[in-house]
ROLUM-67774 format. One line per 3 residues: number of its first residue (from 1); their letters; for each residue x, y, z of N, C-alpha, C, CB. Coordinates in nm, 2 decimals. Atoms other than C-alpha are relative to their C-alpha. Glycine has a CB too. Layout:
BEGIN
NUM> a> X/Y/Z/X/Y/Z/X/Y/Z/X/Y/Z; ... $
! end
This chain:
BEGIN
1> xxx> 0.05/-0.07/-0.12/3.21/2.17/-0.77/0.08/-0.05/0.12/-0.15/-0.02/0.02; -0.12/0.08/-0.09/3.41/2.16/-0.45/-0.10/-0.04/0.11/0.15/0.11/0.07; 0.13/0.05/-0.04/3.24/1.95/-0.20/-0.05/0.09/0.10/0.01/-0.15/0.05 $
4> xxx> 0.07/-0.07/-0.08/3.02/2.05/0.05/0.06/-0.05/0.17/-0.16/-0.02/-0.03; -0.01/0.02/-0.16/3.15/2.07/0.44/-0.10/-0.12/0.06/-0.04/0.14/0.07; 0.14/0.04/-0.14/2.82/2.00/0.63/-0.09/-0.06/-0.07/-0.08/0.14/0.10 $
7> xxx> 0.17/0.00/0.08/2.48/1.88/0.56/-0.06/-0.01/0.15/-0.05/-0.16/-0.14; 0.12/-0.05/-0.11/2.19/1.97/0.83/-0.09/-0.16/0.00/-0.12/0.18/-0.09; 0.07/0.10/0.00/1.98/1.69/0.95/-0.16/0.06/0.03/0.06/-0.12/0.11 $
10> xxx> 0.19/-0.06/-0.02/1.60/1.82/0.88/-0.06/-0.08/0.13/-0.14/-0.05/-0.16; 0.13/0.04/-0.07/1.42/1.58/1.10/0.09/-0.17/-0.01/-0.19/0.04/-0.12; -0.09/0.14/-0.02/1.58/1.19/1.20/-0.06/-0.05/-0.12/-0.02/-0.11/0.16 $
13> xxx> 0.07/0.04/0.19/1.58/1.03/0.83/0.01/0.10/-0.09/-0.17/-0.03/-0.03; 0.00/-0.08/0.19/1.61/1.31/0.61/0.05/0.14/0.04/-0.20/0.04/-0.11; -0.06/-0.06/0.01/1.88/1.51/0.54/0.05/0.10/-0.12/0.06/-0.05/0.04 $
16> xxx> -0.05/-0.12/0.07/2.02/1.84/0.35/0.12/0.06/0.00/-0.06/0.10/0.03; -0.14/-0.02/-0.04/2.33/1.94/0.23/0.00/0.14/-0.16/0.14/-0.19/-0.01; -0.04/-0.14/0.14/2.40/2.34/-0.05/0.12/0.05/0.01/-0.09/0.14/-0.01 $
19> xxx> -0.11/-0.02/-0.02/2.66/2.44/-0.19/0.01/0.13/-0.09/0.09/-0.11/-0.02; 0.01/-0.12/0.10/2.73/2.72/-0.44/0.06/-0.06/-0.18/0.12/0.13/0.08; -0.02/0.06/0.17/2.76/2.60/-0.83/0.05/0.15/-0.09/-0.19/-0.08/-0.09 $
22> xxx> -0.02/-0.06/0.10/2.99/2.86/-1.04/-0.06/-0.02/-0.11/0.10/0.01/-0.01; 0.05/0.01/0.12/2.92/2.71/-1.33/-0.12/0.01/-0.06/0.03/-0.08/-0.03; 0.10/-0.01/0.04/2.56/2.77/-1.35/-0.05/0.14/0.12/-0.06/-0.14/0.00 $
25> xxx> 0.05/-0.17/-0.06/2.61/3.09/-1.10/-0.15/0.01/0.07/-0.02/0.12/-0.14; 0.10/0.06/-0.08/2.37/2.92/-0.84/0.00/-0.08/0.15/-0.04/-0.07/-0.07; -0.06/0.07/-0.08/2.35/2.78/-0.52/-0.11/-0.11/-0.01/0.03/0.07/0.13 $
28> xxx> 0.08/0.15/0.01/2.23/2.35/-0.56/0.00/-0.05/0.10/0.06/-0.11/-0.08; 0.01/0.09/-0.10/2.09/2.13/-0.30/0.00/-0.11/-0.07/-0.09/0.01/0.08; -0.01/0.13/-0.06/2.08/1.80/-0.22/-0.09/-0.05/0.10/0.10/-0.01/0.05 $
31> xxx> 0.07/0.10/-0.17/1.88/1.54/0.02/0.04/-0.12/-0.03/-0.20/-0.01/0.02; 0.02/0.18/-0.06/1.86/1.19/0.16/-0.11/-0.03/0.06/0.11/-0.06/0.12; 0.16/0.04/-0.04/1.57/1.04/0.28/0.05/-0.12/0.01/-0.13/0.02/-0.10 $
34> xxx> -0.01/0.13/-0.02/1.55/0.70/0.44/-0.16/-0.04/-0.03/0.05/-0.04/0.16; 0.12/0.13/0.02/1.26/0.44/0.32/0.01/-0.10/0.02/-0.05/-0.02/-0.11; 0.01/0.17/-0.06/1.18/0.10/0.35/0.07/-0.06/-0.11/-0.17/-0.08/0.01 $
37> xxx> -0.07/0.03/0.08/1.37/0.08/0.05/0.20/0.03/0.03/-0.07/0.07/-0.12; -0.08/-0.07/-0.05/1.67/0.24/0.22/0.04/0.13/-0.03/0.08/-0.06/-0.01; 0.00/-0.18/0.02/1.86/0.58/0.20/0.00/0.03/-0.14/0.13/0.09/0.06 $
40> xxx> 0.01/0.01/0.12/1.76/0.72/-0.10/0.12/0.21/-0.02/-0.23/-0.02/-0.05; -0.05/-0.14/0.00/1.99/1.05/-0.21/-0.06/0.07/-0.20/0.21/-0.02/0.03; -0.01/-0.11/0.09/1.86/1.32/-0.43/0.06/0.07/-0.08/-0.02/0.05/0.04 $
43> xxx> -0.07/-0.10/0.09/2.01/1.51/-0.70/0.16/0.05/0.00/-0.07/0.12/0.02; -0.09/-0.04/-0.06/2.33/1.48/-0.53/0.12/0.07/-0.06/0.03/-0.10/0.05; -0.14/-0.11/0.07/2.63/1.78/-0.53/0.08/-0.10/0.12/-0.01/0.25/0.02 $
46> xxx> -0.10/0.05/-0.12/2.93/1.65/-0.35/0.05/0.02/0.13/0.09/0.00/-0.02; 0.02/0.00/-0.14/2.94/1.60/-0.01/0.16/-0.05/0.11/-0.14/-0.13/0.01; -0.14/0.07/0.01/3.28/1.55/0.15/0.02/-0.12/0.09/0.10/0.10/0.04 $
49> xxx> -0.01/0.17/-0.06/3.40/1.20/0.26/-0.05/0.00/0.17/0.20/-0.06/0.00; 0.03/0.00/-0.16/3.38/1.28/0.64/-0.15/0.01/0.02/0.07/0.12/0.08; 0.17/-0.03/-0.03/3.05/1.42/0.62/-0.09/-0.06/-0.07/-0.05/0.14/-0.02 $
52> xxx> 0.03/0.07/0.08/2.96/1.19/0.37/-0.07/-0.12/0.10/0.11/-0.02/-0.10; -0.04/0.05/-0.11/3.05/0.92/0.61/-0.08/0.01/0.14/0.10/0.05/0.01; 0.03/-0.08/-0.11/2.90/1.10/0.90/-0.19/-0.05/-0.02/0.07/0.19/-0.02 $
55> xxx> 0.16/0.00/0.05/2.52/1.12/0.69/-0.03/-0.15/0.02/-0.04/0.06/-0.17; 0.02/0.15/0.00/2.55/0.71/0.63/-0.03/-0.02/0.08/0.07/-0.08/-0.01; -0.03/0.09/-0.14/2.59/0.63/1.00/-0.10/0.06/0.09/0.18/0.01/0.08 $
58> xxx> 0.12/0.00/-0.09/2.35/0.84/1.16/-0.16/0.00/-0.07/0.01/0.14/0.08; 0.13/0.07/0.04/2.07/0.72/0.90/-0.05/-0.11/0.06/-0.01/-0.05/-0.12; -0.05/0.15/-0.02/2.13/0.38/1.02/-0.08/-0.07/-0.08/-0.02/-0.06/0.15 $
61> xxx> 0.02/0.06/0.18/2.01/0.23/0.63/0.12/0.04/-0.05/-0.14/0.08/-0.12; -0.10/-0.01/0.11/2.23/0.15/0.39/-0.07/0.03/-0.13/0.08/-0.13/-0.02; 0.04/-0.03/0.13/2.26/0.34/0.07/-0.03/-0.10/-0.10/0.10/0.08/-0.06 $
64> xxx> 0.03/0.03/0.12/2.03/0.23/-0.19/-0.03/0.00/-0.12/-0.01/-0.02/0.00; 0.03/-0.06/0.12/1.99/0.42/-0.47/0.08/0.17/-0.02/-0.17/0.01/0.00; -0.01/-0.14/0.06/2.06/0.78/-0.65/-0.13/0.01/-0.09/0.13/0.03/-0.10 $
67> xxx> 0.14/-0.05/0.08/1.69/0.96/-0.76/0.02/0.10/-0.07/-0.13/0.04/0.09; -0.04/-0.10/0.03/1.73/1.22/-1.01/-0.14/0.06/-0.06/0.13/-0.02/-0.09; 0.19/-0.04/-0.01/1.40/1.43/-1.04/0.03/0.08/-0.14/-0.07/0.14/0.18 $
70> xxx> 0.10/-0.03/0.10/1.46/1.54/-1.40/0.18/-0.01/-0.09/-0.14/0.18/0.02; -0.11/0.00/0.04/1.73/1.56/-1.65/0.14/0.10/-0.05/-0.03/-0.05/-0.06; -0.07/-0.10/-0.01/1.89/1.82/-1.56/0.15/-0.03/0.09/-0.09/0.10/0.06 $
73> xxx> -0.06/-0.01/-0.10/2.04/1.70/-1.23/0.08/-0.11/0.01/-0.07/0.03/0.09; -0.08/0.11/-0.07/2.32/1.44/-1.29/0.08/0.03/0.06/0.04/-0.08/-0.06; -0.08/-0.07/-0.10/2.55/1.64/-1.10/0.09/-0.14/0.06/-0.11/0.10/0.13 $
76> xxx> -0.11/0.14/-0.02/2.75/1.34/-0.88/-0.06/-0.08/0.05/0.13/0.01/0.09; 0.04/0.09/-0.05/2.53/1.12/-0.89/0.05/-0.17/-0.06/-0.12/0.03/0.00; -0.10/0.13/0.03/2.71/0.86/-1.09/0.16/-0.03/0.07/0.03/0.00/-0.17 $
79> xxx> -0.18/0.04/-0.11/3.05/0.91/-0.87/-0.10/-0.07/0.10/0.13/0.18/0.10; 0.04/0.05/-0.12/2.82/0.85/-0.58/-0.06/-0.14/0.04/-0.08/0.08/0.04; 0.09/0.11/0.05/2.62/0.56/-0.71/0.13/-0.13/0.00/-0.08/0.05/-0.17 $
82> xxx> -0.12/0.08/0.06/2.99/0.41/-0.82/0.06/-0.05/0.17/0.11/0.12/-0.11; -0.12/0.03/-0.12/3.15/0.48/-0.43/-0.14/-0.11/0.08/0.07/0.18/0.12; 0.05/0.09/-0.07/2.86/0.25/-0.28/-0.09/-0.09/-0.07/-0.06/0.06/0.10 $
85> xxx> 0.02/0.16/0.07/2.76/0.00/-0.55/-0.16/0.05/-0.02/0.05/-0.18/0.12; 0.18/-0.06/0.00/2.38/0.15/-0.58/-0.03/0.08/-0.16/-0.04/0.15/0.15; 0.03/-0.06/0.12/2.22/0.26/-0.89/-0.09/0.14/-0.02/-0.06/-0.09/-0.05 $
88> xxx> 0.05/-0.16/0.06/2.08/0.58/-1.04/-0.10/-0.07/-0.07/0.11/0.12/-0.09; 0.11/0.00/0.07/1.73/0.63/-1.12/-0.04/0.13/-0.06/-0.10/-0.06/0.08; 0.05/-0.12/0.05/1.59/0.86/-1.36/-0.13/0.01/-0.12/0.13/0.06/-0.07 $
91> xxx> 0.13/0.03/0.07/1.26/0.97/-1.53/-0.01/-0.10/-0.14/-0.04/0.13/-0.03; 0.05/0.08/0.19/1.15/0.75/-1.87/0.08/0.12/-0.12/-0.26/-0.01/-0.04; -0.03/-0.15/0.11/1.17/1.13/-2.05/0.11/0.08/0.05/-0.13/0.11/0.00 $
94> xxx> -0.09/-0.09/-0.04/1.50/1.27/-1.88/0.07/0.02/-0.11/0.07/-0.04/0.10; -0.07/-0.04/0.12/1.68/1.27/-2.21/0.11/-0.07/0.00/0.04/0.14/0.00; -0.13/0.14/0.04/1.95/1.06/-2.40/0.16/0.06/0.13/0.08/0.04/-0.26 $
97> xxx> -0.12/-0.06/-0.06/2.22/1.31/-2.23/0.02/-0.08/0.22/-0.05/0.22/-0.03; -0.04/0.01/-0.13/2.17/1.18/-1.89/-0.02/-0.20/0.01/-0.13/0.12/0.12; -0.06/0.12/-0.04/2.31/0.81/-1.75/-0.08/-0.04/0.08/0.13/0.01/0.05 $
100> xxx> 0.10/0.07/-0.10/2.09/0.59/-1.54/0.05/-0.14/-0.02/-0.18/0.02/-0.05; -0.02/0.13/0.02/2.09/0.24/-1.45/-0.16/-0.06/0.00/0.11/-0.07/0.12; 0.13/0.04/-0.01/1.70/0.22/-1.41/-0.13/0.14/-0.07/-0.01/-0.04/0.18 $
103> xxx> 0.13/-0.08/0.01/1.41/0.44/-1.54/-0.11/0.00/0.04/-0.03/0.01/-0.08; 0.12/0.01/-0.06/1.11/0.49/-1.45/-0.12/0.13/-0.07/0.05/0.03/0.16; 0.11/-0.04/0.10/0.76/0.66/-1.59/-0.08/0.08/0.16/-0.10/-0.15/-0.11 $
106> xxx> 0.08/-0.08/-0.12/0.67/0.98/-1.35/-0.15/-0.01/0.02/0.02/0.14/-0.01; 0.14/0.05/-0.04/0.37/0.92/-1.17/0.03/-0.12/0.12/-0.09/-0.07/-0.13; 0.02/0.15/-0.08/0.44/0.57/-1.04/0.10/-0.01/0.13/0.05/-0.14/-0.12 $
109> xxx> -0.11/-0.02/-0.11/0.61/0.47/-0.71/0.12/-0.08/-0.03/-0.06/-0.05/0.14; -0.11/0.03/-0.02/0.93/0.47/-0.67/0.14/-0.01/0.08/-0.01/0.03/-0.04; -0.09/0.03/-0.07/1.18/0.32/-0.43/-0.13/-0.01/0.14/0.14/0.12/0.00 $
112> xxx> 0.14/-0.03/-0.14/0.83/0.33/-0.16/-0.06/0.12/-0.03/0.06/0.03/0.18; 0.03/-0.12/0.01/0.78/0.68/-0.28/-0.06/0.02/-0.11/0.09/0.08/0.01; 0.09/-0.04/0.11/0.50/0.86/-0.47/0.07/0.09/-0.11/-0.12/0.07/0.07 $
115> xxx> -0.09/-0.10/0.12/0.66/1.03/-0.78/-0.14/0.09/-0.04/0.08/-0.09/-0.18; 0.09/-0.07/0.08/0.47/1.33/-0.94/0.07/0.03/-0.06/-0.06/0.09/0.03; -0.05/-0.05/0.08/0.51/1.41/-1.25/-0.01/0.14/-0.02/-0.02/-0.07/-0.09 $
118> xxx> 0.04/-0.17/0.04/0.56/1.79/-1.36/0.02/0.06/-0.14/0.10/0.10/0.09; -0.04/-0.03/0.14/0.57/1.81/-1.74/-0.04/0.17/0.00/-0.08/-0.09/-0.12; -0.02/-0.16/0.06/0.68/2.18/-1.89/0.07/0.12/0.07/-0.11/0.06/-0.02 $
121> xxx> -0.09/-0.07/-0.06/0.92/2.27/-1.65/0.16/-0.04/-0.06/-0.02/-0.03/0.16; -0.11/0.03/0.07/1.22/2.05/-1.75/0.01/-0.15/-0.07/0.11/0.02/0.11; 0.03/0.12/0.03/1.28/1.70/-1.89/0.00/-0.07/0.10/0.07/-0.04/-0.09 $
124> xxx> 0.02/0.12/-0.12/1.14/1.44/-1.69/-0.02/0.05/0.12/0.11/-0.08/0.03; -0.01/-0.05/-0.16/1.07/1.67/-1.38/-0.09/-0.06/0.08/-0.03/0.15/0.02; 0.11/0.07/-0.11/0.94/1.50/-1.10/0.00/0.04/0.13/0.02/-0.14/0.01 $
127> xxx> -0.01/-0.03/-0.14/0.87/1.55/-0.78/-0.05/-0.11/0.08/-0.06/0.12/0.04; 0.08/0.14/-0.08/0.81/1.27/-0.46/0.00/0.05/0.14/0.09/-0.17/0.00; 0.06/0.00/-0.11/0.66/1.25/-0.17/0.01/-0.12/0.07/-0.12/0.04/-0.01 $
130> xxx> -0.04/0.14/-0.10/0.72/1.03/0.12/-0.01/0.03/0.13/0.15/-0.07/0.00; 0.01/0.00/-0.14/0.56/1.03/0.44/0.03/0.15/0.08/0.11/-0.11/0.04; 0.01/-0.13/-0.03/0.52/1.41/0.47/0.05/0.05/-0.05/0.01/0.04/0.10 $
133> xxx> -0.09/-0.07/0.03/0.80/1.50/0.32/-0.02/0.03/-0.15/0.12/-0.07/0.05; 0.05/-0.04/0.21/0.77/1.69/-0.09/0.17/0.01/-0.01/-0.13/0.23/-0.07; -0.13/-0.06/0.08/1.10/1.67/-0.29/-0.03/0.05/-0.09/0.10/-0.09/-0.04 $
136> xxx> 0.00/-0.05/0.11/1.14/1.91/-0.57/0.16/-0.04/-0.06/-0.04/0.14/0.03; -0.09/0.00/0.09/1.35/1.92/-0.85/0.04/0.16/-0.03/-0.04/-0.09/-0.11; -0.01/-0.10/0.10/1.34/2.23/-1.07/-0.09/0.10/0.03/-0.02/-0.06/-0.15 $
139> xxx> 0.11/-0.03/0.02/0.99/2.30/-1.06/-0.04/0.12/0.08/-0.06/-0.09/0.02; 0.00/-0.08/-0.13/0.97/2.52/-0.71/0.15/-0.01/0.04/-0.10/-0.06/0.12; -0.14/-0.03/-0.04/1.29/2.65/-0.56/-0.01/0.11/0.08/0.09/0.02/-0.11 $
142> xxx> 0.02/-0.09/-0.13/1.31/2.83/-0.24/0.14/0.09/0.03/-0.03/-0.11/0.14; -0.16/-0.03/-0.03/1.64/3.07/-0.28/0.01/0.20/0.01/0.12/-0.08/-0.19; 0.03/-0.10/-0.05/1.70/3.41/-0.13/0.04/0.11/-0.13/0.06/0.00/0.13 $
145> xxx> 0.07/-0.11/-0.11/1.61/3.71/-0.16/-0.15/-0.04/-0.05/0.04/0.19/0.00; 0.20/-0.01/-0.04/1.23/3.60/-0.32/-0.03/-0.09/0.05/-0.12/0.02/-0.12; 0.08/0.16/-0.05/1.20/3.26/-0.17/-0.05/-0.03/-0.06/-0.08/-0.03/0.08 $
148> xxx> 0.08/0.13/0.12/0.97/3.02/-0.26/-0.06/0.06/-0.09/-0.12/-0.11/0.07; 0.05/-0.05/0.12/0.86/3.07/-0.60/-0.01/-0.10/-0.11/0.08/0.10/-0.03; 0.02/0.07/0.11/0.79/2.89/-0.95/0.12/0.03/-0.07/-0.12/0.02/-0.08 $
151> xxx> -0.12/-0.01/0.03/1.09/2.82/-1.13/-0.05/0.12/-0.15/0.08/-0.17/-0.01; 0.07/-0.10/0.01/1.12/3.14/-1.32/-0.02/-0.05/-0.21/0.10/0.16/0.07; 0.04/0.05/0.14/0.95/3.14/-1.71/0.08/-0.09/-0.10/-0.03/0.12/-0.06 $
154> xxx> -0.02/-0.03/0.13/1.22/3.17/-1.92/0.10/-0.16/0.01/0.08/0.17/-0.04; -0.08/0.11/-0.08/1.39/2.81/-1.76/-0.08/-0.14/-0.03/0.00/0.02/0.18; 0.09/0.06/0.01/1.06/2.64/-1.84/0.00/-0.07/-0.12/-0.09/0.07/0.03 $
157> xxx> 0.04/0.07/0.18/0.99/2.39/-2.18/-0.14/0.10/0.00/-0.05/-0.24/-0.01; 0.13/-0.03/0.05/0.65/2.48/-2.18/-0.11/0.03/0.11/-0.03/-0.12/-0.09; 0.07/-0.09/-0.13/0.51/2.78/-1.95/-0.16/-0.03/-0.01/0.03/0.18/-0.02 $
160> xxx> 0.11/0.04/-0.04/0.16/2.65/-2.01/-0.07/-0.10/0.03/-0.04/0.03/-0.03; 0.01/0.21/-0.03/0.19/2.27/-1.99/0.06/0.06/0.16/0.18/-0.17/-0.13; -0.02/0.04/-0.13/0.37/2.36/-1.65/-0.09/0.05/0.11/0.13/0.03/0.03 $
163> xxx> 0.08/-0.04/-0.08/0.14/2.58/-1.49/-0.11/-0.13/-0.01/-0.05/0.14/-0.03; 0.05/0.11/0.01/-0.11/2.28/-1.59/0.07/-0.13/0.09/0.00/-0.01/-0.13; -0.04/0.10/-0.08/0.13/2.07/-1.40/0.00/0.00/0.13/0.10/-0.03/-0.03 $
166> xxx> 0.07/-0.05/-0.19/0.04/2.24/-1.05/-0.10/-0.03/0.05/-0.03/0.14/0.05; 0.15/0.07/-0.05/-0.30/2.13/-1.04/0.03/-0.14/0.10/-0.09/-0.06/-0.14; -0.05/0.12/-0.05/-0.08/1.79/-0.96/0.02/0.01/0.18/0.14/-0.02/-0.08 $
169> xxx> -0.09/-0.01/-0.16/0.03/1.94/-0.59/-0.11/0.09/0.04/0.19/0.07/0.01; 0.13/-0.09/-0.08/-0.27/2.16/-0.52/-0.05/-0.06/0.12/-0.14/0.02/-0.10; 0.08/0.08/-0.16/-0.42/1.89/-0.27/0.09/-0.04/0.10/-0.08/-0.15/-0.02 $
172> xxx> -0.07/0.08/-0.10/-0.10/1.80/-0.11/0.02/0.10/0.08/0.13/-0.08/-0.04; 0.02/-0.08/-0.07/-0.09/1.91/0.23/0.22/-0.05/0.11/-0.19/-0.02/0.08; -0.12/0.07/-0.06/0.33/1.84/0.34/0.05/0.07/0.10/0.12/-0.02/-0.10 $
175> xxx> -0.06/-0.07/-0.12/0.50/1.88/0.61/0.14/0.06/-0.01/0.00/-0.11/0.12; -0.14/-0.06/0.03/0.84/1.95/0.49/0.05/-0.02/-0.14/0.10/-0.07/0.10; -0.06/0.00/0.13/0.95/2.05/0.13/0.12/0.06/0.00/-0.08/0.04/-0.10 $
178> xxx> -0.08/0.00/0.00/1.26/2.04/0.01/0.04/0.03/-0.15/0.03/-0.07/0.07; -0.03/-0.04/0.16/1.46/2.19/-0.34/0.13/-0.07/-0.04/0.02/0.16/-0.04; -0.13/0.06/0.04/1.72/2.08/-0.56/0.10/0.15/0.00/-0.02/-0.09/-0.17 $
181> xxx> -0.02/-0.17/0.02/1.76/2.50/-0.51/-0.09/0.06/0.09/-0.02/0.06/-0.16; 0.03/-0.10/-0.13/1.73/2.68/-0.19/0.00/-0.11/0.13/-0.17/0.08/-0.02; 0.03/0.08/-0.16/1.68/2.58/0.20/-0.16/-0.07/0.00/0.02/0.14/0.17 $
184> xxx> 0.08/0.09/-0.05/1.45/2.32/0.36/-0.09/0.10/0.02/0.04/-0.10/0.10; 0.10/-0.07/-0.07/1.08/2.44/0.46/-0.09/-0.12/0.07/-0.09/0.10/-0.10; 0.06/0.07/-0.07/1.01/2.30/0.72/-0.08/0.02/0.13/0.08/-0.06/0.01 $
187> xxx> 0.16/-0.06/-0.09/0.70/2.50/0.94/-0.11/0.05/-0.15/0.05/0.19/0.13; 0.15/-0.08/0.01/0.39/2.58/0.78/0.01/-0.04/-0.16/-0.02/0.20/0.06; -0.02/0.03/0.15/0.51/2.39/0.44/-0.15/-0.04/-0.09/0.11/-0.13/-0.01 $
190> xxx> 0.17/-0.02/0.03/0.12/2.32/0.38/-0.02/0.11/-0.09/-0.08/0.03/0.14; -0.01/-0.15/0.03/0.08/2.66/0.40/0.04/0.09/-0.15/0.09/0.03/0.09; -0.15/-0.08/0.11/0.38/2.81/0.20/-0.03/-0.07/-0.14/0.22/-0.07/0.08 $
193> xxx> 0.05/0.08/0.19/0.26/2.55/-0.12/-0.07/0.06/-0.02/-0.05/-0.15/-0.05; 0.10/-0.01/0.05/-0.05/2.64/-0.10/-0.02/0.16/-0.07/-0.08/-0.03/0.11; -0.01/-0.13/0.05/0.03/3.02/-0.13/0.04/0.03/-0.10/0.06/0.06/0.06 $
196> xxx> 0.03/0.00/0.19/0.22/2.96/-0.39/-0.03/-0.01/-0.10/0.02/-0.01/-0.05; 0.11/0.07/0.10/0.03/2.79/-0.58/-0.13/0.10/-0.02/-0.06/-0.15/0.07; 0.14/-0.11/0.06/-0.26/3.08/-0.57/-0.02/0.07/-0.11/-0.02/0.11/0.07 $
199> xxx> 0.04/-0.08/0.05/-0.38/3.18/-0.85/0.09/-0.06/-0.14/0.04/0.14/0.08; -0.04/0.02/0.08/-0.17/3.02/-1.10/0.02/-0.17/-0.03/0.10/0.08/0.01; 0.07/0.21/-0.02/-0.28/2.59/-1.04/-0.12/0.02/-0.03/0.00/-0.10/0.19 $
! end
């Protein structure tokens, strides 16, 4: 994938960067997020050196980690992990196919951040929360023309384990969610979950 120009700064601390993926005939995001653990990057697609560069310095944390919310999404996160000495974390259940230096068992916190687990969407899907902010993986994906939506059936392990796995996010009320697929929502993201979520959590 060729890298990505720009990335958008949502809110001081947590940043967004999409690009367009031929090979899966899609367009993939990306985030960063600063914690007390430092900057943590998301699902990362390649970001180019300058602007790479650019994200580091106005976090002001140093990178310390790669989170991968399920095992789908190792995309470049082992180049990225490699150019600043930090490791890649990935669910317990992501699958033999994907590289990690740490695992972890969705649910529990991780890096300061609350993990949810989302079994029967993909392997290992998780999603975290941190201080207002919802990362997705797979699970929800906000990409035009229907917007936010459930990732669609036929994508799913197991379409009635995952609707069962929405009950998980029914109470959360965030201020800004974010996909591994589509733009940031960042007004009335409360809201906009909750809607989605009607009728099928």
């Amino acid at each position: 994938m060729k890298p990505v120009a720009e990335y958008a700064a949502v809110r001081p601390g947590l940043f967004h960067w999409q690009g367009y993926e031929s090979e899966v005939k899609c367009d993939c995001s990306s985030s960063a997020i600063v914690t007390d653990a430092g900057l943590i990057f998301f699902d990362p697609i390649p970001l180019a050196d300058e602007a790479l560069a650019e994200l580091v310095g106005e976090s002001f944390s140093a990178p310390a980690a790669v989170m991968l919310t399920s095992g789908n999404h190792q995309r470049e996160g082992l180049a990225l992990a490699k150019r600043f000495g930090i490791p890649v974390f990935a669910p317990e259940d992501a699958g033999d196919d994907i590289i990690a230096d740490q695992r972890f068992l969705s649910g529990d916190a991780v890096a300061g951040m609350e993990s949810i687990a989302l079994p029967g969407f993909g392997p290992g899907e998780t999603a975290f929360l941190h201080q207002g902010v919802l990362i997705f993986g797979d699970a929800l994906i906000n990409l035009e023309p229907e917007g936010l939506r459930l990732l669609p059936e036929k994508y799913r392990e197991d379409n009635k384990q995952s609707l069962r796995s929405l009950g998980a996010l029914t109470q959360l009320k965030p201020q800004v969610m974010l996909f591994a697929h589509g733009h940031p929502i960042i007004q009335n993201a409360g809201t906009r979950l909750a809607s989605c979520l009607t009728g099928v959590a």
